[in-house]
C-alpha positions in Angstrom: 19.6 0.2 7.7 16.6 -1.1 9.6 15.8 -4.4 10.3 13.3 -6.2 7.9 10.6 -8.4 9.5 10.4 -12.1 8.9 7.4 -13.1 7.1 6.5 -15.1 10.3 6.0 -11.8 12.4 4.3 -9.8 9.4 1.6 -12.8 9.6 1.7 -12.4 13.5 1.0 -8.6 13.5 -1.6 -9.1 11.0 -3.5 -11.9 13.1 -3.3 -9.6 16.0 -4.5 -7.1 14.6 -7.4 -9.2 13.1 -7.8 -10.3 16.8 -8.0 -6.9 18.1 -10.8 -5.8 15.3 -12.9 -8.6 16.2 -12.8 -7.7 19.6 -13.7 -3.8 19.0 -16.5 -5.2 16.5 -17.6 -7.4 19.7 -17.4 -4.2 22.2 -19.3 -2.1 19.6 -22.4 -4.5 19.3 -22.6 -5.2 22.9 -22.8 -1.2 23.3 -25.1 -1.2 20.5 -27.6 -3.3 20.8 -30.0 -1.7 19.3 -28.5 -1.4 16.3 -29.6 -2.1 12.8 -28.3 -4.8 10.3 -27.0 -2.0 7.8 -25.5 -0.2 10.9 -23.9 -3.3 11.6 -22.4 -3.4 8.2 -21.4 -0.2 7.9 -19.2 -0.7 11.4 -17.8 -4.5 9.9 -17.3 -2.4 6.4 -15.2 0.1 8.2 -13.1 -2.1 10.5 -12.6 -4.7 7.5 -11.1 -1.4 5.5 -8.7 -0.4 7.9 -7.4 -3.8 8.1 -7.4 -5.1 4.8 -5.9 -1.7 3.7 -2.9 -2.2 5.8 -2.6 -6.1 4.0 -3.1 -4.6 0.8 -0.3 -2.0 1.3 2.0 -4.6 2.8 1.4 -7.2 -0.5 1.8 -4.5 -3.0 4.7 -2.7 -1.7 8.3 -4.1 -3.6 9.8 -6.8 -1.3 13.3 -5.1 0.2 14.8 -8.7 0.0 14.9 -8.3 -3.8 17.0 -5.6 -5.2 16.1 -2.9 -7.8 17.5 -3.4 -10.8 18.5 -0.1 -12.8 15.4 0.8 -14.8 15.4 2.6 -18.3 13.2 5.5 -18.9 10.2 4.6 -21.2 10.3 7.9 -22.7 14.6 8.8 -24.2 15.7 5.3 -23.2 18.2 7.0 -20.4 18.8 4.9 -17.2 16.8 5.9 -13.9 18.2 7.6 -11.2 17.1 5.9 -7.8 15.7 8.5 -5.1 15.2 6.6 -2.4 11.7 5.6 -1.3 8.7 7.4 -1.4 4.9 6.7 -0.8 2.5 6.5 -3.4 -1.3 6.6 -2.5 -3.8 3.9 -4.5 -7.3 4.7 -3.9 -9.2 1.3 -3.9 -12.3 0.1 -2.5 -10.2 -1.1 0.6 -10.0 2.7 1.4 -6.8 4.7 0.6 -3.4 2.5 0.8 -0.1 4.6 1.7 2.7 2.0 -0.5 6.5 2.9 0.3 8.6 1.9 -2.9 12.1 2.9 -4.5 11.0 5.9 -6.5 13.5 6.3 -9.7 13.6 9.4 -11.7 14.7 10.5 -15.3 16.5 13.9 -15.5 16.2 14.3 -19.3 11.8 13.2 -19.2 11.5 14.9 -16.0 9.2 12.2 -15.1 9.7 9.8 -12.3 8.6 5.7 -11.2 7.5 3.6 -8.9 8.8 0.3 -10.4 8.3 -2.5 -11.2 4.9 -1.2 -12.9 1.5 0.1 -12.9 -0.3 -0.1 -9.2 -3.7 -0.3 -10.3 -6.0 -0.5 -13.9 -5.7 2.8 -13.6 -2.6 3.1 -13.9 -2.3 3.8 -17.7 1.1 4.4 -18.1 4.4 3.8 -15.1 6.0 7.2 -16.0 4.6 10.1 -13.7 5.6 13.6 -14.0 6.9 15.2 -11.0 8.4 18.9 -9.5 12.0 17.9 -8.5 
């Protein structure tokens, strides 16, 4: 079992790495000088992406502090079996998150879940179907 970061070092990773975009954002105009406003924008857009992806991935992912209860199976009412984790991509406007999550699945429904819900609005339904 590995050992889970304190929430003191997840906020020092992420203001380093805020630390080291503003400092290739800095690098980048100084090599582009000539650059437009919109070019500007589009290099801020894409640095902003990377790192507000990674936050975005990090909030949304279950905490492993809090265990997984046993989930029931929307579909027959059977209990889940847990899998393990798996990733999940979420496309948002943030660019494409990677989430690692328990990942349950129901034998009988031969559909699986990332609890404790839906992701995104688009999410219409928790249950997906999977190859197992």
């Amino acid at each position: 079992m590995g050992i889970r970061k304190s929430e003191q070092r997840r906020e020092e990773e992420f203001v380093e790495q805020a630390r080291a975009m503003y400092v290739r954002l800095r690098g980048w105009r100084a090599a582009h000088l000539e650059a437009s406003f919109d070019e500007l924008a589009d290099q801020v857009t894409e640095e902003r992406q990377k790192l507000m992806a990674g936050l975005l991935g990090e909030l949304a992912a279950q905490p492993e502090e809090e265990p997984v209860e046993a989930e029931v199976c929307e579909g027959c009412g059977k209990t889940l079996i847990p899998k393990g984790k798996r990733e999940r991509g979420v496309g948002h406007l943030e660019g494409e998150v990677r989430i690692a999550r328990e990942y349950h699945y129901c034998d009988e429904c031969q559909s699986g879940l990332f609890p404790p819900g839906p992701q995104t609005e688009a999410d219409s339904t928790r249950m997906e179907p999977t190859h197992n």
